[in-house]
N, C-alpha and C positions, 0 to 999 in steps of 0.2 A: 196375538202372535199370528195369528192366521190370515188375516188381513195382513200382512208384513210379508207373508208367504207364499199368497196366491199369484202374486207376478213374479216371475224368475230373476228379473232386472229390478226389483223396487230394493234390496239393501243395498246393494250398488251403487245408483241411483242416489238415494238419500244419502249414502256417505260422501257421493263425489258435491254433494249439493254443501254440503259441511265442509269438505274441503278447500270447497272453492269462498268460502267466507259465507254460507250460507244461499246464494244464488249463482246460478249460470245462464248460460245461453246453450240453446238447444245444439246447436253445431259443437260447443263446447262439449258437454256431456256427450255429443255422440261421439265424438273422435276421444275423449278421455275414455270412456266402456268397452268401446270396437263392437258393437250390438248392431244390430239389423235398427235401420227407421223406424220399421212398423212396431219393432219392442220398443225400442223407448215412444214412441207417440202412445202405447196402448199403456205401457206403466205411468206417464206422465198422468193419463187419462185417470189409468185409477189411486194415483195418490194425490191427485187434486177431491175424487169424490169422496176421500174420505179425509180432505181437508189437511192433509199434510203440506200439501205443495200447493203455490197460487200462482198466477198467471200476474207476474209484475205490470201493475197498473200504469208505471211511471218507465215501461219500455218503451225505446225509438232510438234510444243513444248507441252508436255503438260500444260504449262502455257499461253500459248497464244491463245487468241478468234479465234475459225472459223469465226464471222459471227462478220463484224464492219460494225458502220455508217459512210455513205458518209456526205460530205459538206451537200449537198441540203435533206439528211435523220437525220439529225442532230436539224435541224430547224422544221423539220416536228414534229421529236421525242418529243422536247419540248412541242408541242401542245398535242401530244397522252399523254404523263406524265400529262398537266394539264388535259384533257377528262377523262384520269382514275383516278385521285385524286378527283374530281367531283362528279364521278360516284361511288366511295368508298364514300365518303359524305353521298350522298345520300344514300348508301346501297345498290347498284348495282353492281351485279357480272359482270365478263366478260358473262357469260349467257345472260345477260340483252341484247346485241349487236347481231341482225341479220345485214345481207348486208344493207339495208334499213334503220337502225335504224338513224345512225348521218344526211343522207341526210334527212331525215323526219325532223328529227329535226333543220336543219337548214332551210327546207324550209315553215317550219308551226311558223318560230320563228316572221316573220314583222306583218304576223294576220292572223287566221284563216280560213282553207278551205276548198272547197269541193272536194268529193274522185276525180269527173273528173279533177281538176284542181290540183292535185296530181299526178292524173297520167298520165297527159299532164308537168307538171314540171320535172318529174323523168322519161323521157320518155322511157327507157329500162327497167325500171323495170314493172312486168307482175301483172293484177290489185290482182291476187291472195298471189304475194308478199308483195303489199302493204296489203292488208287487213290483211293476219296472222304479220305483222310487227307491222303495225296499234293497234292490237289488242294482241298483247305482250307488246305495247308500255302503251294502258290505264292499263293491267294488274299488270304494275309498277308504276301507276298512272304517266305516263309523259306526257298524251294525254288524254284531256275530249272531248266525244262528244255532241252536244248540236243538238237539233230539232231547227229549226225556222220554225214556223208555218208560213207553206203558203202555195198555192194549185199548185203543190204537195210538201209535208214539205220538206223540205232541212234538213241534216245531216251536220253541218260544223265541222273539227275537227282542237281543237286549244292545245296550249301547257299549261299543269296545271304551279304552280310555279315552282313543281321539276323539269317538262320538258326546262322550261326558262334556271333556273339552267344550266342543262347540254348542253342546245344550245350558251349560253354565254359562254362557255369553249370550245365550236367549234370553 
C-alpha cells in the first residue's frame, strides 16, 4: 500500500487508466485528472517502475493508448478504483491524498496511536510529514485526536467513521 501511496496522482491515475478500458493517452489523462504535467509524467514514471503501467509498444495510431496496464497494474488498478469510489462518497477530492495519507490510514485503522508509534511504523516518512498529513487528514474529518489524561497527557490519534470508511477500501 505504500507504493500506491507515495505519488499523490497514482490512484487516480490507475482508475482513470481502468476507466478508459485499461489504456490512455497521456493528453487524455492529463485533461481527465486537471493535474500539473510534471505530476502525471513523475506518477506515470513511478508506476511503470514498479511495473503497473507500460509504455504501449504498438503506439503511433491516433487511436491507441500511450500508456496501458500491466497483469500485476491491473489488480492494483481495481483497488485504486475502489479507494477513489470511497473517497468520492465521502466527498474527497484527489486534494484530499498527500504521500502519507493511505499508509496513515492503513496503519491507524487495528486502533489508535501515538505520533511516535507512527512514526516508528511509517519509518521514512519525516515527523513533519506526518503532522501536516495528520492534520489535513482531521481537516477532512478522517482522523480525531483524543488527550488521555495522564502525567504527561498522551495525544492518540484514531480513525473517525469516514476515516474507517476509506481504510476499508485500502
Amino acid at each position: 500500500m505504500r507504493k500506491l501511496g507515495e505519488r499523490r496522482w497514482a490512484v487516480p491515475v490507475l482508475a482513470a487508466l481502468t476507466a478508459e478500458g485499461g489504456g490512455a493517452r497521456f493528453v487524455v489523462l492529463l485533461n481527465r485528472l486537471g493535474c500539473a504535467r510534471s505530476a502525471l509524467v513523475s506518477t506515470l514514471d513511478h508506476l511503470k517502475r514498479h511495473g503497473w503501467v507500460a509504455h504501449n509498444p504498438g503506439h503511433g495510431h491516433p487511436l491507441r493508448p500511450e500508456y496501458i496496464l500491466t497483469e500485476a497494474g491491473a489488480a492494483v488498478a481495481l483497488r485504486a478504483q475502489e479507494i477513489l469510489g470511497t473517497s468520492t462518497k465521502l466527498g474527497l477530492g484527489p486534494d484530499a491524498f498527500q504521500r502519507w495519507t493511505l499508509p496513515l490510514a492503513s496503519a491507524l485503522r487495528p486502533a489508535p496511536l501515538r505520533f511516535t508509534q507512527l512514526k516508528t511504523g511509517l519509518a521514512p516518512a519525516t515527523p513533519r510529514a506526518l503532522s501536516l498529513t495528520l492534520k489535513q487528514m482531521m481537516a477532512h474529518e478522517l482522523v480525531a485526536r483524543e488527550i488521555v489524561e495522564d502525567f504527561p497527557p498522551v495525544p492518540l490519534y484514531g480513525l473517525t467513521d469516514r476515516g474507517t470508511q476509506l481504510a476499508r477500501a485500502i
